[in-house]
N, C-alpha and C positions, 0 to 999 in steps of 0.2 A: 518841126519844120512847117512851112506855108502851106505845105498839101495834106496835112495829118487829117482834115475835118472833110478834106474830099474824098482820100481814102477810104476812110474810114466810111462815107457814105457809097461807095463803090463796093463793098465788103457786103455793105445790107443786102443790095441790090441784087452780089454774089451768089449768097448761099442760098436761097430760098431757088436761083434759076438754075445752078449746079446741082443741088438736092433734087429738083424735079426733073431735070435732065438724066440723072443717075439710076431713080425709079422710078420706071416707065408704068407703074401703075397711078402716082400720081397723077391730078386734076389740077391746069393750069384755069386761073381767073381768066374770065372774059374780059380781053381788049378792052372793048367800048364801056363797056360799064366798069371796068378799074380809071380808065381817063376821066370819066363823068366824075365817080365818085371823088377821084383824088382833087380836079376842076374844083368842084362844088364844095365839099370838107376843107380843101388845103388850102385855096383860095383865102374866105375867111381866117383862117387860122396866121397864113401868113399877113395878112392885111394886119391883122391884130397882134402877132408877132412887131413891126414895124411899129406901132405905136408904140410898144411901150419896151423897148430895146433902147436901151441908157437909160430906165429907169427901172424896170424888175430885173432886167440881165445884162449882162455887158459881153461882148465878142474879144477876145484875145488877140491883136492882129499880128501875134507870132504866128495863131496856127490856120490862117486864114489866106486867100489869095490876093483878098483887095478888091475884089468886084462887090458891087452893093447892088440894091433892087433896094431904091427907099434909103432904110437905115438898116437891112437885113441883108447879112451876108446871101452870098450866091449857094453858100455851102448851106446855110441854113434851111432856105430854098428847097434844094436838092433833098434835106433829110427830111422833109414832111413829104416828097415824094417817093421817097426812097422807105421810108418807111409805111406808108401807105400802100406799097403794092406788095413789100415782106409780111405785112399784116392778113391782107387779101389772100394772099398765098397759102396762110395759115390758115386762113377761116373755111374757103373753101373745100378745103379735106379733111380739116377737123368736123365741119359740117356733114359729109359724107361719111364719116366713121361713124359719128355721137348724134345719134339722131333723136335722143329722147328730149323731151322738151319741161321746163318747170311751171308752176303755176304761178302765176303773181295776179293778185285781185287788187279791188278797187280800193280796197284799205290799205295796203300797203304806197297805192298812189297819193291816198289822201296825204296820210303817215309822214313820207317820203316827201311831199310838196311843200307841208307845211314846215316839217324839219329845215328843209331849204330856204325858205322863206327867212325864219329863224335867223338863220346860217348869213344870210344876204345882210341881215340888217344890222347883226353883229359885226360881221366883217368891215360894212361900210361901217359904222360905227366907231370900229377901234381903226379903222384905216390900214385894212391888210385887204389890197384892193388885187391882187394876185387872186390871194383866196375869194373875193368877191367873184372877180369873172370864171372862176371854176363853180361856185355854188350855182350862177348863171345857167353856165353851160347844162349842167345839174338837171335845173329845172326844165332847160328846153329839152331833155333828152326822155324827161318824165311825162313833157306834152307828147310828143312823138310817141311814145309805147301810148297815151291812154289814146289818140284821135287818128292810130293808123290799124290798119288790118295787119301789116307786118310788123311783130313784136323781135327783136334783134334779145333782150334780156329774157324771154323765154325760151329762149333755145340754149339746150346743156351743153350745145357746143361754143358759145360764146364766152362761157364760166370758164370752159377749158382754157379757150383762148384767152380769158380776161388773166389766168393764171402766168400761162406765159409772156402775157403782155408787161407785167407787174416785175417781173425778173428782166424781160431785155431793157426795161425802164431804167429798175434798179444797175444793170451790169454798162447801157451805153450811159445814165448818166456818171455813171462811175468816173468812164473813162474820159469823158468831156470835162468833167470837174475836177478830172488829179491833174491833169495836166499845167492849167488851166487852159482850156478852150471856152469855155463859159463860166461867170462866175455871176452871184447872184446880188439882189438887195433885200435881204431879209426883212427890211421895214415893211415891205410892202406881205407880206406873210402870218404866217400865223406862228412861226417860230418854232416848226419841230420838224427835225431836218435829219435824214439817214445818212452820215459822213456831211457831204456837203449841198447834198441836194435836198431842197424844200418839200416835202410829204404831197405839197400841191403838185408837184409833178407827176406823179404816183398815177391821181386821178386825172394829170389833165392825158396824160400819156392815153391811160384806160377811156376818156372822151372819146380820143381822138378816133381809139381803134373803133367806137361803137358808131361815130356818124359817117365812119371809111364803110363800115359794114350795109348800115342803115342805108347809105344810096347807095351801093352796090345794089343791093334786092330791091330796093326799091320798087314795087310794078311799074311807074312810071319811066324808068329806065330801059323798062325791055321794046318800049316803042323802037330805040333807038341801038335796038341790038341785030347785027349782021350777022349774030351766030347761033345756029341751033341747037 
């Protein structure tokens, strides 16, 4: 039906406020800095979403309301926000439990940068331009850890988190792609797909959660926090 993709975004939204509402020991994310970060991450993402919706992906307008922003459904909209603050949810109390941290040095940035680079020129190359803006993403994610004081991939709690991020990928796109609610253009890919979704999504998912993360703590954010 026309409301499945809003549901189903109302659901995300759900559990993570029902779960903390249930155990009063849980730590709800800070207001202003989950809006900044979702602002500033989902912003882009949707922008870029819109460009290239009828060419990497396509919207099913059975399960959809008919509202647009752009060429991006209103449901779509809603699930980078909706997802953005189920994310939040998670980090901050996996944070608080997992507080050991890992080492990554400057070889592995080197390592990792050039691998990317690599990766970039391949992809434009063979014209799997999906995979392009993920390796992208990649590399800016690899500036950020080497030129900021807060490292978001050092902390053992983000691994945790990257675990279960990598499952609700695999289980909502599951559900977006049997139906179909989304469906994809493989050309634009690198051609190796879990059921029906593209492995790039895997990683863009895991992007997403690390720059929802990376401005939430951001110190620059806490100028603009009203909570102590």
């Amino acid at each position: 039906m026309v409301y499945d993709y809003l549901l189903f975004n109302l659901l995300i939204i759900l559990l993570p406020t029902v779960s903390m509402a249930l155990y009063k020991r849980s730590i709800k994310p800070k207001l202003t800095n989950t809006i900044l970060s979702i602002i500033l991450v989902g912003g882009p993402f949707v922008l870029w979403d819109s460009l290239v919706t009828q060419k990497f992906w396509f919207f099913n307008t059975d399960y959809i309301i008919g509202i647009y922003i752009g060429k991006v459904p209103l449901e779509e909209l809603l699930f980078f926000v909706a997802v953005g603050y189920a994310l939040l949810c998670l980090h901050v109390n996996f944070k608080q439990i997992v507080k050991k941290t890992v080492e990554i040095n400057r070889y592995y940035i080197i390592i990792s940068t050039l691998a990317m680079s690599i990766m970039c020129i391949i992809s434009s190359i063979k014209g799997w331009f999906y995979s392009f803006c993920v390796f992208v993403l990649i590399l800016i994610s690899i500036k950020l850890e080497a030129r900021n004081n807060y490292s978001v991939l050092r902390t053992m709690s983000f691994w945790l988190m990257a675990v279960v991020t990598i499952l609700l990928t695999l289980l909502f796109n599951y559900y977006l792609t049997s139906k179909p609610i989304v469906t994809y253009n493989y050309v634009y890919t690198m051609g190796i797909r879990i059921n029906a979704m593209p492995v790039e999504d895997i990683v863009y998912g895991l992007l997403y959660a690390y720059f929802i993360i990376f401005f939430y703590e951001k110190p620059i954010l806490r100028l603009f926090e009203s909570e102590k």
